[in-house]
C-alpha positions in Angstrom: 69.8 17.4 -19.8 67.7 15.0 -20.5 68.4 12.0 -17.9 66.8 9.2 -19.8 69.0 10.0 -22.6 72.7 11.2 -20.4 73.9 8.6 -18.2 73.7 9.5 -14.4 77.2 9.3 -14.5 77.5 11.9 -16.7 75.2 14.4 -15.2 77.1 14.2 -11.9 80.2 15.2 -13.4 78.5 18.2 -15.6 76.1 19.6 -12.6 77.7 22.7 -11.4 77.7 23.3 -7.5 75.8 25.8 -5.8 78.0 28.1 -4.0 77.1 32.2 -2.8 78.5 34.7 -5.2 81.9 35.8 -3.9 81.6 39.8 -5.0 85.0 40.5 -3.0 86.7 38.3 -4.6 85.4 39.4 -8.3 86.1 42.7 -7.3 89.5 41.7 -6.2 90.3 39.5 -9.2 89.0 42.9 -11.5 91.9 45.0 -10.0 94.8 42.7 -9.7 94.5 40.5 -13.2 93.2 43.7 -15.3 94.5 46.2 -13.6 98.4 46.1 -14.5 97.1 45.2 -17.8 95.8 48.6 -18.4 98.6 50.2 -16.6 100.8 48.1 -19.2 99.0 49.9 -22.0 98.9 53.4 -20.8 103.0 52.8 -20.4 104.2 50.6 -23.5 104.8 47.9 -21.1 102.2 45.3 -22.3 104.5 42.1 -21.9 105.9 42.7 -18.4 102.2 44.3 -17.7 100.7 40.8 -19.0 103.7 38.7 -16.9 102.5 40.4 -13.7 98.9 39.8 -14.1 99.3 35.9 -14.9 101.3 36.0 -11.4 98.3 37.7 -9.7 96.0 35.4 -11.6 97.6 32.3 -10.4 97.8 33.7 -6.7 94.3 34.5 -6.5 93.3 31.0 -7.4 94.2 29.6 -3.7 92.2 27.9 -1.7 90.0 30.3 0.2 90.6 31.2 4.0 89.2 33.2 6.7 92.2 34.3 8.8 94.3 36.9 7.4 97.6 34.8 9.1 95.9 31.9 6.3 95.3 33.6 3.3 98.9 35.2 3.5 100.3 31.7 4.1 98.1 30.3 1.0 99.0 33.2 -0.9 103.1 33.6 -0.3 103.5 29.2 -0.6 103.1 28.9 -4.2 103.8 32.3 -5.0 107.3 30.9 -4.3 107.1 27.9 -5.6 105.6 30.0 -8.7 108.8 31.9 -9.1 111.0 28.7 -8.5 109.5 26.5 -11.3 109.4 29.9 -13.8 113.2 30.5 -13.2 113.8 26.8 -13.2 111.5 26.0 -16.7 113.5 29.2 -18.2 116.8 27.9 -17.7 116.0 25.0 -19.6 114.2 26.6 -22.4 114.2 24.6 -25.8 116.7 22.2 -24.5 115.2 18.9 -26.1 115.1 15.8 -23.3 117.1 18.1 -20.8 114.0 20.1 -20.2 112.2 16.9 -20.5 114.1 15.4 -17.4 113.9 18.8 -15.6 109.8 18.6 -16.1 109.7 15.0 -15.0 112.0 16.3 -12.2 109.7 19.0 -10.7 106.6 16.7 -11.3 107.9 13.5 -9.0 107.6 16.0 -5.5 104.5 18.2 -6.8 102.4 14.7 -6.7 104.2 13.2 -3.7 103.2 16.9 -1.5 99.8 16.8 -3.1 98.0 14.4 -0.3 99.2 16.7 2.5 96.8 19.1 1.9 95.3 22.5 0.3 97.7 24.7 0.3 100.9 22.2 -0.7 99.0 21.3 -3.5 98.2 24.1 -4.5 102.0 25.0 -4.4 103.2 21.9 -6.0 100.8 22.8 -8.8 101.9 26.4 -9.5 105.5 25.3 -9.2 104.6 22.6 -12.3 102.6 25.1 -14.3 105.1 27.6 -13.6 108.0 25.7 -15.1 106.3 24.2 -17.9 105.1 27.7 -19.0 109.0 28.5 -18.7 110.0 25.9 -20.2 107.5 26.3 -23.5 107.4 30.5 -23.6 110.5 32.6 -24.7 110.3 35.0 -22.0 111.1 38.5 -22.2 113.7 40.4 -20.8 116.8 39.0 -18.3 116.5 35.5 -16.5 115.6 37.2 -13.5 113.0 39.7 -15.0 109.6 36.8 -15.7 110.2 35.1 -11.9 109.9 38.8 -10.5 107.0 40.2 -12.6 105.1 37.0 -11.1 106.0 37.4 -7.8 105.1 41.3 -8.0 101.8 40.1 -9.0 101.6 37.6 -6.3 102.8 40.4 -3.6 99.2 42.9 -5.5 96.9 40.2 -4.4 98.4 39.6 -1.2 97.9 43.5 -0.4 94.2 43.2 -1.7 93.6 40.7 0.0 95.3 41.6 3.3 93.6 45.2 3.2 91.5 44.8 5.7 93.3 43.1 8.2 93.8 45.9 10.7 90.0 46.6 11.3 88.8 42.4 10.8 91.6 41.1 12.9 90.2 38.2 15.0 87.1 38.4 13.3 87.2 35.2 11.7 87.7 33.0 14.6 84.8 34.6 16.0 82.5 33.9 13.3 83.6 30.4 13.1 83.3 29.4 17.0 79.8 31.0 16.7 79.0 29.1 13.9 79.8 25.9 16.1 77.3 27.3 18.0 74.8 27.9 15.6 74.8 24.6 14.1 74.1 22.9 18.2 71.2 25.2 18.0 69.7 24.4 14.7 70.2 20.4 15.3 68.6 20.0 18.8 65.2 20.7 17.7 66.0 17.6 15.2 67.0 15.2 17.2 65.3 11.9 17.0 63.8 12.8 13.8 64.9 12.0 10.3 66.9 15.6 9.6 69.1 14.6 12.2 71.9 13.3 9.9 72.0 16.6 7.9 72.1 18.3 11.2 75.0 16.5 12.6 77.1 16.9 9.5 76.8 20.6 9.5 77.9 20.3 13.2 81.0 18.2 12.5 81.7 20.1 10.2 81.6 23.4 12.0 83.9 22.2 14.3 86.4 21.0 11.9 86.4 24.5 10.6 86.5 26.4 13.5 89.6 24.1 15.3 91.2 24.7 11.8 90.9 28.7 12.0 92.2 28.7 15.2 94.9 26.7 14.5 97.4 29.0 13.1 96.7 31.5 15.7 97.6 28.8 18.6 100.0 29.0 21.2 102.1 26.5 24.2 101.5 30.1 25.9 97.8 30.9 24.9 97.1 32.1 28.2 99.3 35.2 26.8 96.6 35.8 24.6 93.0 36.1 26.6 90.7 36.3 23.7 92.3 33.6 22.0 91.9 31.6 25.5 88.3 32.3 25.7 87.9 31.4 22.1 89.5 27.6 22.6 87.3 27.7 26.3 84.5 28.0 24.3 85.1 25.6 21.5 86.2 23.1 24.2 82.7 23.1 25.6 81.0 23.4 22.3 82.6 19.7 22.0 80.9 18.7 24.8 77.5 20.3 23.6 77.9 18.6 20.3 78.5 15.5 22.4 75.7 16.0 24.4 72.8 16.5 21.3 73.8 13.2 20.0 73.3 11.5 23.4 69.3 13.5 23.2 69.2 11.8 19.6 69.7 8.3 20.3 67.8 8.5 23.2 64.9 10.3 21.3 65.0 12.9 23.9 63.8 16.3 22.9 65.9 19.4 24.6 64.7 21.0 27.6 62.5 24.0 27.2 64.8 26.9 26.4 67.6 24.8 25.5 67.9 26.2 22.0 67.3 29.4 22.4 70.0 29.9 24.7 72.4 28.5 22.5 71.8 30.5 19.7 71.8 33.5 22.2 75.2 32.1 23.0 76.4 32.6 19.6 75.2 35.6 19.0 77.3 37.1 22.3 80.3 34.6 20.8 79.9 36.4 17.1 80.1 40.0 18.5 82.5 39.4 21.5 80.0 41.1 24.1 76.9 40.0 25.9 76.1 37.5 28.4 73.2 34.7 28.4 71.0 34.1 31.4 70.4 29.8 31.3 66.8 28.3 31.8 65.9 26.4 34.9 67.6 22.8 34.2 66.8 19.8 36.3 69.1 16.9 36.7 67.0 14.4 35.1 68.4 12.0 32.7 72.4 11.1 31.6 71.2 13.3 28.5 70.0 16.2 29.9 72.8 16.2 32.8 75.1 16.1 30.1 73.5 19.1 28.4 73.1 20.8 31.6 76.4 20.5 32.5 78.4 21.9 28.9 75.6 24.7 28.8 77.6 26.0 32.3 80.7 25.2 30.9 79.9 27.6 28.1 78.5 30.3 29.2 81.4 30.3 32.1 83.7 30.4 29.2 81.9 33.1 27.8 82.2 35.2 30.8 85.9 34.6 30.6 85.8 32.4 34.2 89.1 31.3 35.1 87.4 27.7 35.5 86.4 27.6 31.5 89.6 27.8 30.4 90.7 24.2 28.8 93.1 22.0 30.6 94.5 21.3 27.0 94.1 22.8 23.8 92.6 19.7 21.6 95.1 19.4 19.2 98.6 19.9 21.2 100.8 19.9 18.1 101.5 23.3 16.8 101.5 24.1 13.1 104.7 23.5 12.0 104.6 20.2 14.1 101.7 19.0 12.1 103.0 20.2 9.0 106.4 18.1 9.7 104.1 14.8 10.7 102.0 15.3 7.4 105.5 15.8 5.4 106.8 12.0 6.9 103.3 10.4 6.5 103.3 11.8 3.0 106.7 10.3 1.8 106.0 7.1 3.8 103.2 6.4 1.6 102.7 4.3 -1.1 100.3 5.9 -2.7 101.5 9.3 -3.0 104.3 7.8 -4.1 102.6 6.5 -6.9 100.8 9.7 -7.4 104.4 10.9 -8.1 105.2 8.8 -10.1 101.9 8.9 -12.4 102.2 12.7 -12.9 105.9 13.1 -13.6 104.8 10.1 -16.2 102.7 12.2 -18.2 104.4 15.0 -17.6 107.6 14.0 -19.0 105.7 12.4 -21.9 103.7 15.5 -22.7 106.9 17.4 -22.9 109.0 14.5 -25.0 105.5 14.7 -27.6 106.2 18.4 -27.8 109.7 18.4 -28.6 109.3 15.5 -31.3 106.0 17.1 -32.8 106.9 20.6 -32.7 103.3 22.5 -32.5 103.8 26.5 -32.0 103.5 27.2 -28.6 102.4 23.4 -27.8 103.3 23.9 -24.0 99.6 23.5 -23.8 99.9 19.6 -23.4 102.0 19.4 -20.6 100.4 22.2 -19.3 96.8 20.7 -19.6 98.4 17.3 -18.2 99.5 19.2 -15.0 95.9 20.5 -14.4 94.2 17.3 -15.3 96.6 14.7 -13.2 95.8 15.5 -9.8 94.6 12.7 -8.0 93.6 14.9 -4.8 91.4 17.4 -7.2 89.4 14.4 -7.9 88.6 11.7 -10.6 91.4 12.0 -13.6 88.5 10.7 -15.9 86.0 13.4 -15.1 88.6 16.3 -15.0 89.9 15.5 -18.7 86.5 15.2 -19.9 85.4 18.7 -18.6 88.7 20.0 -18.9 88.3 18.6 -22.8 84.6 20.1 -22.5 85.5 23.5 -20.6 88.3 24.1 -22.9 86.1 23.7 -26.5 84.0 26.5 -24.7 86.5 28.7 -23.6 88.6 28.6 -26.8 85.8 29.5 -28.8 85.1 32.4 -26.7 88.8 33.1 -27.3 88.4 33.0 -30.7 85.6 35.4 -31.1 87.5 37.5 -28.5 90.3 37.9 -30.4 88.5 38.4 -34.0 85.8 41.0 -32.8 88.0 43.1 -29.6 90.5 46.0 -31.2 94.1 45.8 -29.5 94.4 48.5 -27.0 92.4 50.0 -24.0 89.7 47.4 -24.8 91.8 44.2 -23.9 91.6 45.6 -20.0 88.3 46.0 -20.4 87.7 42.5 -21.6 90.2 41.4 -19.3 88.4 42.6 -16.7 85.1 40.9 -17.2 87.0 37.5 -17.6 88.0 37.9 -14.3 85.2 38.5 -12.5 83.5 35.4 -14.4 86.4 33.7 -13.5 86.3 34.6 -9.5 81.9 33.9 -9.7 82.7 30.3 -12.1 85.7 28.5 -9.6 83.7 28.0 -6.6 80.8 26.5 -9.2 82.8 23.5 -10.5 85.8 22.4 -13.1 83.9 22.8 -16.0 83.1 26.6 -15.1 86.4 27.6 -14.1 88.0 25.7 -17.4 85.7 27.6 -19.3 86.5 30.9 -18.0 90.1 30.3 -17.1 91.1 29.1 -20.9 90.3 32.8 -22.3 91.9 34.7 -19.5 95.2 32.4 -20.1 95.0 32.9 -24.0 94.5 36.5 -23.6 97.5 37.0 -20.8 99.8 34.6 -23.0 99.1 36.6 -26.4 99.6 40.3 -24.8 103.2 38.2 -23.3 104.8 37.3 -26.4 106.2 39.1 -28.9 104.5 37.7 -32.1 100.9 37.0 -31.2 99.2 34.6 -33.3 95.6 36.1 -33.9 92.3 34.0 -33.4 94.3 31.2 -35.0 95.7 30.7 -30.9 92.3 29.6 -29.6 92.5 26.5 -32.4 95.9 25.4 -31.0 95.0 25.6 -27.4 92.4 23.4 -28.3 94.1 20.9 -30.2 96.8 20.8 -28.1 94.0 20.5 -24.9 92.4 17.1 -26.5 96.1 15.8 -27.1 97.0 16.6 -23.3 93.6 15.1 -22.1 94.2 11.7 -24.5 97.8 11.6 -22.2 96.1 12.1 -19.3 93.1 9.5 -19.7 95.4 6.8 -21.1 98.9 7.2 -18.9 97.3 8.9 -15.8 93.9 6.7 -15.1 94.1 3.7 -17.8 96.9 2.2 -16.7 96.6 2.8 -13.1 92.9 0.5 -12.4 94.3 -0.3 -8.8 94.1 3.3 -7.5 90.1 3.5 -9.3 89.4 0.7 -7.0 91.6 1.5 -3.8 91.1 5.2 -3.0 87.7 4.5 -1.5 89.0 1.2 0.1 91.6 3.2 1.5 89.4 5.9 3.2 86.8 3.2 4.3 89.8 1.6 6.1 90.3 4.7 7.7 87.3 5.3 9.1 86.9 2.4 10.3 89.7 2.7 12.4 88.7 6.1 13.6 85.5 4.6 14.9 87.9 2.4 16.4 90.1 4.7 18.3 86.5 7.2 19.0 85.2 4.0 20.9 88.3 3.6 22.8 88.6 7.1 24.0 84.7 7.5 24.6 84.3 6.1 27.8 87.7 7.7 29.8 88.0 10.7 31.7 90.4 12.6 29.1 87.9 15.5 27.4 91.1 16.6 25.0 91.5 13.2 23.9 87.5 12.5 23.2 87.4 15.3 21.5 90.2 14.7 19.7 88.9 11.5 18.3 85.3 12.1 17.3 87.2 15.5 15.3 89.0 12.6 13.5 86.4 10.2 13.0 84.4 13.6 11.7 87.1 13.9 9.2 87.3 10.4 8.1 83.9 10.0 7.4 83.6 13.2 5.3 86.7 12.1 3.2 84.7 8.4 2.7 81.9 10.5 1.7 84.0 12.4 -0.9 85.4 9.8 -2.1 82.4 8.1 -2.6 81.0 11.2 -4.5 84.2 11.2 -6.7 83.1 7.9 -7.7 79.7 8.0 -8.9 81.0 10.8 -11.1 83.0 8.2 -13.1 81.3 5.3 -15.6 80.9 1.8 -14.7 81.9 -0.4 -12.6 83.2 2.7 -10.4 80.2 4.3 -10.0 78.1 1.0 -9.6 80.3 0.0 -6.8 80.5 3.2 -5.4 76.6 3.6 -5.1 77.1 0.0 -3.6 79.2 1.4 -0.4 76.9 4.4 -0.3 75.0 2.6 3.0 78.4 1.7 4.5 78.9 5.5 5.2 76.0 6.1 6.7 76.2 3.2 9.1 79.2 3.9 10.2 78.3 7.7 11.4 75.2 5.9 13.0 77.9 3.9 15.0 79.5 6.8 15.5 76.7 8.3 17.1 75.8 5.7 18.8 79.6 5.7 20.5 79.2 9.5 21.6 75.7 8.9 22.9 77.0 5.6 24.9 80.0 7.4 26.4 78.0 10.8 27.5 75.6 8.4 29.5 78.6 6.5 31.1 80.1 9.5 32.2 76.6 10.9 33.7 75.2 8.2 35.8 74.5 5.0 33.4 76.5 1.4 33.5 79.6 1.5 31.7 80.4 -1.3 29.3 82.7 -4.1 30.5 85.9 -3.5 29.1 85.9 -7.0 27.4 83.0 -6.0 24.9 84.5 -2.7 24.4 87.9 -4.0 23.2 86.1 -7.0 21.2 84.4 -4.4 19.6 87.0 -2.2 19.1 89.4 -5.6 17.4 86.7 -6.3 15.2 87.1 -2.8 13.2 90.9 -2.5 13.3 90.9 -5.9 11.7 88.0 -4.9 9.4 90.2 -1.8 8.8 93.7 -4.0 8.2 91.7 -6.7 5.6 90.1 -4.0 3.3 93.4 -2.5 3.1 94.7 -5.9 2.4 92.1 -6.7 0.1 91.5 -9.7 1.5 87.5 -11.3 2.2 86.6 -9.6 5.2 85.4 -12.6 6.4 88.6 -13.5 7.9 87.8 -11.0 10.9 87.1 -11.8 14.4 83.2 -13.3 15.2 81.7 -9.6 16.7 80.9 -10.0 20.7 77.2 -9.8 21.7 76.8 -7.1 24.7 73.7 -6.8 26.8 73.6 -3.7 27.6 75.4 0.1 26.9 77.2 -1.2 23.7 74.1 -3.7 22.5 73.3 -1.1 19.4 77.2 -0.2 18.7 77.7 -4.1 18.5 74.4 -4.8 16.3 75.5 -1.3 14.2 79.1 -3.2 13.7 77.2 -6.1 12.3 75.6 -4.2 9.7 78.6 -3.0 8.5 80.3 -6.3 8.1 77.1 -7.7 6.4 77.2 -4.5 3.6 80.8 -5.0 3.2 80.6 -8.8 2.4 77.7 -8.4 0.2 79.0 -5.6 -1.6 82.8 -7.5 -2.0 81.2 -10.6 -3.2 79.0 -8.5 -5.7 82.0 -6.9 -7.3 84.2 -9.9 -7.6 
């Protein structure tokens, strides 16, 4: 494109992502959407055939995990929930503004479970699609017959995809400890310089994966368990590793000699689960280097299994169904996913009351477009209808030709089956891919379902009835709502800030679990700014404009970050600690930057910032930068 023409904007929103090509999961996608297709054929069966691939079709699009004990929880969630809003959508088949209320029903809780995370909104979403395909299809067969075709095809990819879980088990969390490890090795010999900040994103990051992929395997009794012990040993003192490389940075300290190659020798022995590493020489010199020195031991104890490596806590004490509970309350006691509720059943029930006044065949394609389009955690509403408007022109028309030019028969599992491969190799690569792939599959899947198919003629409804959905999306799902536009990243800069807030009051104390803890958090707040922040430049003016505005805020804050970690490794290994005066001053001044962004009042109105001599001097001076950003950029945008 051609940038002096496109607006920046624009070209953000359009620019696929680069991302490997997943060949499993082509392969996978090959066998369980086109295979009972073909089977369908060869029997006489093509519309129950058809029903069970859409159900392996929509199981196969959940988020992507490396545990087994994940994927079947990503996979069996909103297969469920699937079933559920197909049997409830059916029951209420051509019933006028009972199946409108019904819709609006179902769509309240899938917005309000959205912001908990991947996998419940993934479910609240195939519960919505589900019932609004009930509610717009005559299905085939008994009540009872459509929910179970879709969970047979849920339960085909679960078995594909669970296949190899008797020879892999435990394989995962290996990799993704020695990943942790991997990502240490590859940023020491960057510290001080100006790839640093890449660095230490890909280590954060790392660790936020690998505590997530042991999650669902931990236990109050992990002791039960020895590899699983050894695993959280070892991620405990890859913590204090990570810690220790950021103290080197700020103080432009390069690593010992050997440093990083016995690191990556280290994950190496933690990627196969055998071998041991022989440390170089270390001298007590500085904080820095007695910091490294001492979580280099700490690993390679752990790596030999030494009853001393093994964690006094386990990071994150609250088990999975603990933390699930906590993200359940946080989510109804927010406003915002309230309104996110609110907002989708909207649009929702007035796709469905425009479909039952207008009477387009088939025209379930509005609120069905609506459902993918409103989803304020997948993103900007405003850039998914215009690619879903863009993805869908493309698709259709490939549709079109599809059904013209391919005989009925053997050849629509072959076609079938090329779709969804493209479809597996496109998601991964952006919404406007996986619209433009996923709009044939669906047309294909929905003709072989019903029992009058409607020819090429289909691909010009779908497409019609796509720009109607997208028109109800833009104007009742992101016009009318300008206070979330501006808010979202408001919100998640208020976040962070308070997460540097509680990672400097934890820094300097003797509880590891509970340092770790917080710089894991802060980790997470800052890449959910950063997103956030991306989401916005995708969108036109002023959003973008004040997006690009905040850009620096982010980065100063992971400086102060940094520049936390680094202070509290040197405390802890021989330098002054702060007075506790200037830490909490320190600390006040971003909770109550945090509490008047939120309020959106001039952040002026916080406390004057304390000005330490001495450990905290840069953390302070860093804290000033962000306040002068923040009131620039507010009175900029006023």
């Amino acid at each position: 494109m051609n940038r002096s023409v496109v607006p920046e904007w624009l070209v953000r929103a359009v620019r696929p992502r680069r991302a490997p090509v997943p060949w499993a999961a082509a392969g996978r996608a090959v066998v369980v959407i086109a295979g009972p297709v073909a089977a369908g054929l060869a029997m006489g069966r093509t519309a129950e055939a058809a029903m069970v691939s859409t159900g392996a079709m929509m199981s196969s699009a959940v988020p992507a995990a490396e545990t087994y004990r994940r994927r079947a929880v990503n996979i069996v969630c909103p297969q469920l929930a699937n079933a559920l809003g197909l049997l409830l959508g059916g029951r209420v088949h051509d019933h006028g503004w009972v199946t409108v209320g019904v819709l609006c029903a179902i769509g309240l809780p899938a917005g309000l479970i959205s912001t908990i995370g991947a996998v419940s909104s993934m479910t609240g979403m195939t519960a919505l699609v589900s019932s609004v395909m009930g509610a717009g299809l005559p299905m085939p067969g008994p009540w009872w017959q459509p929910p179970a075709l879709f969970l047979l095809g849920g339960l085909l990819t679960l078995l594909f995809t669970m296949a190899a879980w008797p020879v892999r088990r435990g394989r995962a969390e290996r990799v993704a400890v020695a990943e942790v490890y991997r990502a240490i090795a590859t940023s020491l010999p960057l510290a001080g310089s100006a790839g640093w900040a890449a660095a230490r994103t890909a280590v954060m990051s790392a660790l936020a994966h690998a505590h997530d992929v042991l999650l669902l395997c931990r236990s109050r009794h992990y002791g039960r368990r020895p590899e699983q012990a050894r695993l959280l040993a070892l991620l405990d003192a890859a913590d204090a590793l990570a810690e220790s490389a950021t103290a080197l940075h700020r103080g432009r300290t390069p690593p010992p000699a050997g440093t990083t190659e016995a690191i990556g020798a280290l994950a190496d022995a933690v990627g196969t689960g055998r071998g041991r590493v022989r440390l170089p020489g270390l001298r007590p010199g500085t904080p820095e280097e007695r910091a490294l020195r001492a979580a280099l031991h700490r690993a390679t104890a752990a790596l030999a299994d030494a009853p001393a490596a093994r964690p006094g806590g386990t990071g994150d004490s609250a088990l999975p169904a603990g933390r699930a509970a906590d993200a359940v309350r946080r989510a109804f006691a927010d406003p915002a996913s309230w309104r996110y509720g609110i907002r989708l059943a909207l649009c929702i029930g007035c796709a469905q009351a425009l479909v039952s006044v207008i009477g387009v065949p088939r025209s379930y394609w509005i609120p069905l477009t609506v459902a993918f389009v409103v989803k304020p955690d997948m993103g900007s509403v405003f850039v998914r209808a215009l690619l879903r408007a863009l993805g869908t022109f493309a698709g259709a028309a490939v549709a079109a030709v599809l059904l013209v030019v391919v005989p009925q028969g053997g050849w629509d599992a072959l076609v079938l089956a090329l779709l969804a491969a493209a479809l597996a190799i496109a998601s991964p690569r952006g919404y406007l891919l996986q619209t433009m792939t996923l709009t044939p599959v669906l047309l294909l899947l929905l003709e072989l379902e019903t029992p009058r198919p409607m020819g090429p003629q289909l691909a010009g409804f779908r497409l019609l009835d796509s720009l109607i959905g997208c028109a109800i999306a833009l104007v009742l799902g992101y016009a009318l709502w300008p206070g979330d536009r501006r808010t979202r990243a408001e919100a998640r800069l208020a976040d962070t800030a308070e997460a540097v807030a509680d990672h400097l009051a934890a820094a300097f104390g003797t509880d590891r679990t509970r340092r770790s803890v917080r710089l894991r958090a802060t980790g997470h707040r800052l890449s959910a700014f950063r997103t956030s922040l991306q989401q916005a430049l995708a969108e036109p003016p002023p959003v973008s404009t004040r997006a690009a505005a905040w850009q620096p805020l982010a980065t100063s804050l992971e400086r102060m970050t940094d520049l936390i970690t680094a202070a509290g490794v040197q405390a802890r290994h021989g330098a002054p600690h702060p007075a506790p005066d200037e830490t909490a001053g320190i600390e006040a001044c971003l909770r109550a930057l945090a509490d008047t962004v939120r309020g959106g009042r001039p952040h002026t109105e916080t406390p004057p910032l304390p000005r330490p001599d001495g450990t905290l001097t840069d953390v302070a001076a860093e804290a000033r930068t962000v306040s002068t950003i923040l009131n620039r950029t507010t009175k900029s945008h006023r």
